[in-house]
C-alpha positions as CSV (number, residue, x, y, z in Angstrom):
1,X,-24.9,-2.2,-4.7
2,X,-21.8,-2.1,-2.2
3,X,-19.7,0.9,-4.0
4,X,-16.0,1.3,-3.1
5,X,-15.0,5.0,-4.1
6,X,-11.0,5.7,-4.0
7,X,-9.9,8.9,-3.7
8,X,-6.4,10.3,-3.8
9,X,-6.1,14.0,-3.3
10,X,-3.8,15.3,-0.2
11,X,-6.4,18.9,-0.3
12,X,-9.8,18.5,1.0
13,X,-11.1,22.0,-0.4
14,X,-9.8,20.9,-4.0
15,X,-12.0,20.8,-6.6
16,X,-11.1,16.9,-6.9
17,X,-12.7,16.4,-3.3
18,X,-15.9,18.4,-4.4
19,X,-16.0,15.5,-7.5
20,X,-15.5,12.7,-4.7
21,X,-18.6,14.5,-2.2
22,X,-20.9,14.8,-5.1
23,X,-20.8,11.2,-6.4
24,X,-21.0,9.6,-2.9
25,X,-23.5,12.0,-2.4
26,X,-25.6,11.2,-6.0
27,X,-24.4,7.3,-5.1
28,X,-25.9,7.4,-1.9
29,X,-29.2,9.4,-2.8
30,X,-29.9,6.3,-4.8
31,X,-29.5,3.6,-2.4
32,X,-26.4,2.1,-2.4
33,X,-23.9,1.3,0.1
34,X,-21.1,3.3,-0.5
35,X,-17.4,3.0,1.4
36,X,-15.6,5.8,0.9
37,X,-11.4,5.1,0.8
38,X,-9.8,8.8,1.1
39,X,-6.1,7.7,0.6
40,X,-4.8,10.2,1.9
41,X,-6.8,11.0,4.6
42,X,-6.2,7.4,6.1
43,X,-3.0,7.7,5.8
44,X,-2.3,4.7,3.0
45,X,1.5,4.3,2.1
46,X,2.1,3.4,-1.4
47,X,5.5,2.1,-1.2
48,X,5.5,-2.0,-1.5
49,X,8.0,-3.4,1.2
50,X,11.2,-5.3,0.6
51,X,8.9,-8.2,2.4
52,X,5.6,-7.4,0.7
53,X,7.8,-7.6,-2.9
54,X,9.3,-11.1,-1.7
55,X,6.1,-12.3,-1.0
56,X,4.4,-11.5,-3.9
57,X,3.5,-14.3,-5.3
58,X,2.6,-15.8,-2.0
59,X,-0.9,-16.3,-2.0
60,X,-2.3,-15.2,0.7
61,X,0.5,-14.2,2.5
62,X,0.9,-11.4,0.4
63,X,-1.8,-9.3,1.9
64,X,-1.2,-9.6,5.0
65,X,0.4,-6.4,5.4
66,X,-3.1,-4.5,3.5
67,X,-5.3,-7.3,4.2
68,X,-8.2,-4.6,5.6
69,X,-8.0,-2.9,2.1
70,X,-8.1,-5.9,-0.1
71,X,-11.2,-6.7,2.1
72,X,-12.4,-3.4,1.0
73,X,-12.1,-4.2,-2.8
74,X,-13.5,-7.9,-2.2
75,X,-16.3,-6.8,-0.8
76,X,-16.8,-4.2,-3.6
77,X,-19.5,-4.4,-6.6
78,X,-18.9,-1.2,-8.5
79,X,-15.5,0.9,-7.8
80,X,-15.4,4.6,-8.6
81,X,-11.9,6.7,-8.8
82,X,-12.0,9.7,-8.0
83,X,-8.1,11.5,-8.4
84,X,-6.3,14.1,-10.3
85,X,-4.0,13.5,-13.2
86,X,-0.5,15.2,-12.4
87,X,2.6,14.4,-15.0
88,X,0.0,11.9,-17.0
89,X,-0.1,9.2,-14.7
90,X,-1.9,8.9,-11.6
91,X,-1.0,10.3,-8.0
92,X,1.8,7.9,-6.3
93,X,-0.4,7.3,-3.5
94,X,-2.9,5.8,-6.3
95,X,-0.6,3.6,-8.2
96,X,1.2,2.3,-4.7
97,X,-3.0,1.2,-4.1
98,X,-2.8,-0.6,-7.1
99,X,0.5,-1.8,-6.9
100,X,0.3,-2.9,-3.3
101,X,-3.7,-4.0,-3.3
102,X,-4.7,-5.3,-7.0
103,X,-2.0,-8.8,-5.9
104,X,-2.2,-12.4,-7.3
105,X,-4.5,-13.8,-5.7
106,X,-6.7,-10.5,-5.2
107,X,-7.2,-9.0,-8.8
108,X,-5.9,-12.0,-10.9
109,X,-4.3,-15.7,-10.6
110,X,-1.5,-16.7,-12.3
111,X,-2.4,-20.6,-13.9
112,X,0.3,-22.1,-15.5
113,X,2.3,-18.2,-15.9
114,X,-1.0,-16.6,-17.5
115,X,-2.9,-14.0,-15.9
116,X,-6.1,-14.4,-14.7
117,X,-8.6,-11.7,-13.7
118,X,-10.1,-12.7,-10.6
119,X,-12.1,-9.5,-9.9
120,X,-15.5,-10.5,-11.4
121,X,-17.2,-9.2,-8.6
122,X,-16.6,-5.7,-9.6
123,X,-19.8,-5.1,-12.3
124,X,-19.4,-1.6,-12.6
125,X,-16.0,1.0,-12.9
126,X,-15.9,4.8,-13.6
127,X,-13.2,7.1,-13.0
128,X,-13.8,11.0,-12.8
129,X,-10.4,13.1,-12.6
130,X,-9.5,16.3,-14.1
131,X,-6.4,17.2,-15.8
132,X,-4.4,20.3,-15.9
133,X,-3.6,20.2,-19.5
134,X,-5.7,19.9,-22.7
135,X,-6.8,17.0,-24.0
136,X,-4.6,17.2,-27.2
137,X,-2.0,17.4,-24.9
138,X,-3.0,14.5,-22.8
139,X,-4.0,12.5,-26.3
140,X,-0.2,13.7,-27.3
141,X,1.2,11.6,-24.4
142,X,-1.5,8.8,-25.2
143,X,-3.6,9.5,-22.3
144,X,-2.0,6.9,-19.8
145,X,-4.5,6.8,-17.6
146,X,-7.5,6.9,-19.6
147,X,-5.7,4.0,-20.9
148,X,-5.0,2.2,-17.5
149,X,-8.8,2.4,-16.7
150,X,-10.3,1.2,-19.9
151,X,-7.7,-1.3,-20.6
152,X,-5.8,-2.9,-17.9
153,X,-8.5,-1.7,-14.9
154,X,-11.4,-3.1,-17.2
155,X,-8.9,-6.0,-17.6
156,X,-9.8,-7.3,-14.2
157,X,-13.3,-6.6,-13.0
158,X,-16.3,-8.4,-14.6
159,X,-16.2,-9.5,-18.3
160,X,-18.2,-6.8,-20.3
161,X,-19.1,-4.3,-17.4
162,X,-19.6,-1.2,-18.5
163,X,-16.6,1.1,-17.6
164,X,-16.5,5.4,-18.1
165,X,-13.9,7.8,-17.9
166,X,-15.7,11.2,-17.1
167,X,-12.3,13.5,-17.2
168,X,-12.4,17.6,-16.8
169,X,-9.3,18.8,-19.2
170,X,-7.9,21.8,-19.1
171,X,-8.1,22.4,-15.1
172,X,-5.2,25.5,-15.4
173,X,-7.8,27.7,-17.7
174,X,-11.2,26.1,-16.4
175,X,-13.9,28.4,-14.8
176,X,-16.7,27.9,-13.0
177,X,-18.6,27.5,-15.4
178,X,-17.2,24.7,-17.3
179,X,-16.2,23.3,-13.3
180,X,-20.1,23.4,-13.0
181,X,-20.8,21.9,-16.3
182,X,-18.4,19.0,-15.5
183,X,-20.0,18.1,-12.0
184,X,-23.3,18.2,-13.7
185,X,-22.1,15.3,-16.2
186,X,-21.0,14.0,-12.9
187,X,-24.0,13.8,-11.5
188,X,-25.6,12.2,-14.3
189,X,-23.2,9.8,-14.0
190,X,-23.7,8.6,-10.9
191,X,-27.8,9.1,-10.8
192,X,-27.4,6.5,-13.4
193,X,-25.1,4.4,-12.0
């Protein structure tokens, strides 16, 4: 299965990047093509254009500025984020991804002003992040992007694919123990991927 794994973490000793080695690593060990998208690392800018936002709806026009990366995700069977949660929401260089890459005409179709998901290619999504806070905390603030994943992510891909949200709270008081039970669960994951 061609795997695209997203990454978004500016520190490549973090504990984040040690997730992202270990499943393309497990992913890998088991056969299948894996393209790895470090965000940071090549440099991706998040912020939409005055030009990108007026073509928009301009199908297909409105990749032209990110066409390599939509290629990316079109070529994609399974997707795998890999990121830290900071101020319950994703990193910016994440959302820009989403905001500049997941287009009409890429993830969805707009027919007669409804929105159609157009990213049935896509049979498989997990996400593995880690949060600083608790989960009560995070469940407090209703989880946004536990939510974004199995809702409006879910939303696009493949009607029924499975989807999992692997997620290591409490990153400020972890140890290396429970870091070392989390990339265990990890590894599981992706063995059975």
């Amino acid at each position: 299965m061609n795997i695209l794994v997203l990454h978004a973490h500016p520190v490549e000793t973090s504990f984040c990047t040690a997730l992202r080695d270990l499943a393309v690593e497990r992913l890998t060990a088991r056969g299948h093509a894996v393209d790895v998208c470090d965000l940071y690392a090549e440099n991706f800018d998040p912020r939409m254009t005055r030009a990108e936002r007026l073509a928009y709806h301009d199908v297909p026009a409105n990749a032209a500025g990110i066409h390599a990366y939509v290629e990316r995700l079109r070529r994609a069977e399974a997707l795998v984020l890999v990121f830290p949660v900071w101020n319950y929401g994703y990193p910016a260089i994440l959302k820009g991804f989403f905001d500049r890459v997941f287009l009409p005409g890429v993830s969805f179709k707009l027919v007669d002003g409804a929105v159609v998901p157009s990213l049935h290619g896509i049979r498989k999504l997990a996400a593995v992040t880690s949060y600083g806070g608790s989960r009560f905390r995070a469940m407090l603030m209703g989880d946004p992007p536990r939510r974004l994943v199995k809702r409006a992510l879910r939303a696009t891909i493949k009607p029924g694919a499975p989807v999992s949200y692997l997620a290591h709270y409490s990153m400020n008081l972890s140890t290396d123990r429970s870091r070392q039970k989390f990339m265990a669960k990890v590894a599981a994951a992706m063995d059975a991927f």
